[in-house]
N, C-alpha and C positions, 0 to 999 in steps of 0.2 A: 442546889436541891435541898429542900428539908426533910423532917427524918421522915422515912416512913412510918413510926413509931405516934404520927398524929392518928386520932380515932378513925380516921376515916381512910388512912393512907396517905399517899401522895399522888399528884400526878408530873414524872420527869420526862419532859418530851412527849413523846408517843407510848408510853408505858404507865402504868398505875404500878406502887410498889404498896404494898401492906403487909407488914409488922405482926408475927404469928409466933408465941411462945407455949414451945409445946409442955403442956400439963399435964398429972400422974391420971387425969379420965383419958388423957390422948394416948394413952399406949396401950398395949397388950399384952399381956400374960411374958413374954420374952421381952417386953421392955422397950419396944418400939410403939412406934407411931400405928395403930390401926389405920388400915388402908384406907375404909372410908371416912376417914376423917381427910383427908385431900380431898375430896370434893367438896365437903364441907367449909374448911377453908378457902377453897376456889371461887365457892359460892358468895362467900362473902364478900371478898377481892372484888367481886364483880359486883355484886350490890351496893359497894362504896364505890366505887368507880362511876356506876348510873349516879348516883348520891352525889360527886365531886362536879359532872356533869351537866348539873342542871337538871337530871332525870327524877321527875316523884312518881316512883313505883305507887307507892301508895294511893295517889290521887288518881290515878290512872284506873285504878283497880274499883277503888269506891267513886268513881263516876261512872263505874261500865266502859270505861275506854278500854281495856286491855291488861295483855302485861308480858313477862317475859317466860319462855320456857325453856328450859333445854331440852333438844331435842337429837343430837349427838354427842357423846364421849369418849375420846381415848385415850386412855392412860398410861404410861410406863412409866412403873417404880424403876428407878435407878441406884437408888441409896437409902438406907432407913433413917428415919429424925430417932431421937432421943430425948429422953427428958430433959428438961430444961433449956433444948435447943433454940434458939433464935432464929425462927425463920423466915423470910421476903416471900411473898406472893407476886413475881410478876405477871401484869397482867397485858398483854396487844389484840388490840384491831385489828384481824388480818384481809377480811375482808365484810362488806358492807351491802347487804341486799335489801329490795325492796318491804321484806318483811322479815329478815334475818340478820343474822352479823356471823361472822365467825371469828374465835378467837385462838387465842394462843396465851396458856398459862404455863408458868415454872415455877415450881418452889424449890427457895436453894436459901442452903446453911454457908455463910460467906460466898466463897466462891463455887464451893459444888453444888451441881443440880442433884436435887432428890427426886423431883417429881416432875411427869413434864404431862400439861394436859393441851389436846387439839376438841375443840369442841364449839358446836353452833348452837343458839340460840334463836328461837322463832319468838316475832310478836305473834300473839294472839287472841282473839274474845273472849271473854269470861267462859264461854261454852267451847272451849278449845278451838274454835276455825282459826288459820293464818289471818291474817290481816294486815294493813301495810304499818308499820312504823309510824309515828306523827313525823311529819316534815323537820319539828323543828328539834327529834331529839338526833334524825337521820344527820341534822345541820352538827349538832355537839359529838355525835361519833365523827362523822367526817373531822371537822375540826381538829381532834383529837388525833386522827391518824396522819394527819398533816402535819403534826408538830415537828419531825425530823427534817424533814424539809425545809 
């Protein structure tokens, strides 16, 4: 495996890992991590992962094809990060729908989890309707979730 600490993450197996060091804008008044800033970094985990992927958000969006949304979140805080903390964003594929995906995010400081997210993303239209996935990004999540295998 290589570090997670490349711009974009990594992909090990069936997992995306991405490299989060927490800064004195990420905390709060008491010196932790503001809360939303976990989804913040969740979101990004996940926009490098489309990115490692083969996925251009980008192109998708300025051709009128679509894009991604989230459209459920659950969170539990388990442990607070700290400044200067070093933390992994892991990210899985848990499951894979016609026009969604559902995943499964952790952030953890070595070996403790801090943060755990379960959450679905919807493709969509520029004017918000569902819509299905392109076949061939449906092919690189699949792909992806196969890797343990």
């Amino acid at each position: 495996m290589t570090s997670p600490n490349s711009p974009d993450g990594v992909i090990d197996g069936a997992r995306h890992l991405y490299a989060v060091r927490v800064y004195y804008e990420d905390t709060d008044l008491s010196g932790i991590t503001y809360h939303a800033n976990y989804l913040r970094w969740f979101e990004r985990a996940r926009s490098d992962l489309l990115r490692l992927l083969g996925i251009d958000q980008r192109a998708a969006i300025e051709s009128g094809e679509g894009a991604y949304a989230l459209s459920e979140v659950n969170l539990k805080y388990l442990l607070p990060a700290r400044l200067d903390d070093d933390v992994v964003i892991e990210t899985r594929c848990t499951e894979l729908g016609a026009a969604s995906c559902r995943m499964h995010q952790i952030a953890r400081r070595g070996d403790e989890m801090l943060c755990e997210a379960h959450l679905r993303v919807g493709f969509i239209t520029l004017d918000g309707r569902p819509r299905r996935q392109p076949a061939e990004w449906r092919a690189a999540f699949q792909t992806f979730m196969n890797e343990d295998n």
